[in-house]
C-alpha positions as CSV (number, residue, x, y, z in Angstrom):
1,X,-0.3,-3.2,-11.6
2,X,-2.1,-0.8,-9.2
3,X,-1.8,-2.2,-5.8
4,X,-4.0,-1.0,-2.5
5,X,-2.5,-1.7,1.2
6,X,-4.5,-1.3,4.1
7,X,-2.8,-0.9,7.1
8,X,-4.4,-0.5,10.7
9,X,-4.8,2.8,12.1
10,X,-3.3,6.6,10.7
11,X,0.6,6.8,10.2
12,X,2.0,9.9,10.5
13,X,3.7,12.1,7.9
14,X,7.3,10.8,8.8
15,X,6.2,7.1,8.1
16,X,4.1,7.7,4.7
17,X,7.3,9.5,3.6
18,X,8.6,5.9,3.7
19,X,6.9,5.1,0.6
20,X,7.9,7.3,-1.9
21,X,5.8,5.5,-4.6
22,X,2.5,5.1,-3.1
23,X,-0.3,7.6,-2.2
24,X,-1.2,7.7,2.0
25,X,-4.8,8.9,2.7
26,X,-6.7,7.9,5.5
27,X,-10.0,5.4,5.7
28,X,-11.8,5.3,8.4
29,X,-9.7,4.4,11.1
30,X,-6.6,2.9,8.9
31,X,-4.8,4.3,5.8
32,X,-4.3,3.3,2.4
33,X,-1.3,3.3,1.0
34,X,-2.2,2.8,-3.2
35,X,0.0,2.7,-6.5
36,X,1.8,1.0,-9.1
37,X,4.0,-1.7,-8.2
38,X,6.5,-3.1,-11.0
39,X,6.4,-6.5,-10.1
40,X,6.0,-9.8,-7.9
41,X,9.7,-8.2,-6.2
42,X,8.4,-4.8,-5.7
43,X,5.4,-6.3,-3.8
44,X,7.2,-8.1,-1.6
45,X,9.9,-5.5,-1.1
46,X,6.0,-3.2,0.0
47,X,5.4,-6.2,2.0
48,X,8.6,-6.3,4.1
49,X,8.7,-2.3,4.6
50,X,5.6,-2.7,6.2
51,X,6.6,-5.3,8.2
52,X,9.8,-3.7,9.0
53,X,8.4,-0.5,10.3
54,X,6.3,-2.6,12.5
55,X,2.8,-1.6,10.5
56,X,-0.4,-3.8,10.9
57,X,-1.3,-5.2,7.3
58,X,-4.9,-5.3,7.2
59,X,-5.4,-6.1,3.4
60,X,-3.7,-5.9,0.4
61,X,-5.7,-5.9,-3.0
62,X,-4.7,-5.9,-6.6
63,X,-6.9,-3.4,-8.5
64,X,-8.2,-4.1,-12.3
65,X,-9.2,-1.2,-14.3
66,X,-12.2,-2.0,-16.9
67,X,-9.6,-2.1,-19.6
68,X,-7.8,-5.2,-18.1
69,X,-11.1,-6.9,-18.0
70,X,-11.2,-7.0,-21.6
């Protein structure tokens, strides 16, 4: 599953490099941090780094692709 976290305001390079498997790029004044997560543990493993480094969590979606529509 492709999962998107928002998190409140831009983290610098030294904190995206925190996780490895998800894409960093700034919107508007937070960042998204995007990609595949394995599974319900991976999430909350996501979940916890971001808590751990002290990160705002604005949002987390889940997001479908047409084909899983189907």
């Amino acid at each position: 599953m492709i999962y998107e976290f928002r998190i409140r305001g831009r983290i610098g390079p030294s904190l995206v490099r925190a996780f490895t498997e998800l894409r960093a790029e700034g919107n508007g004044q937070d960042t998204l941090l995007t990609g595949a997560v394995q599974d319900q543990a991976a999430l909350h493993g996501v979940l916890a780094q971001i808590e751990g480094l002290g990160l705002e969590l604005v949002e987390v979606r889940r997001i479908t692709h047409e084909k899983e529509d189907r």
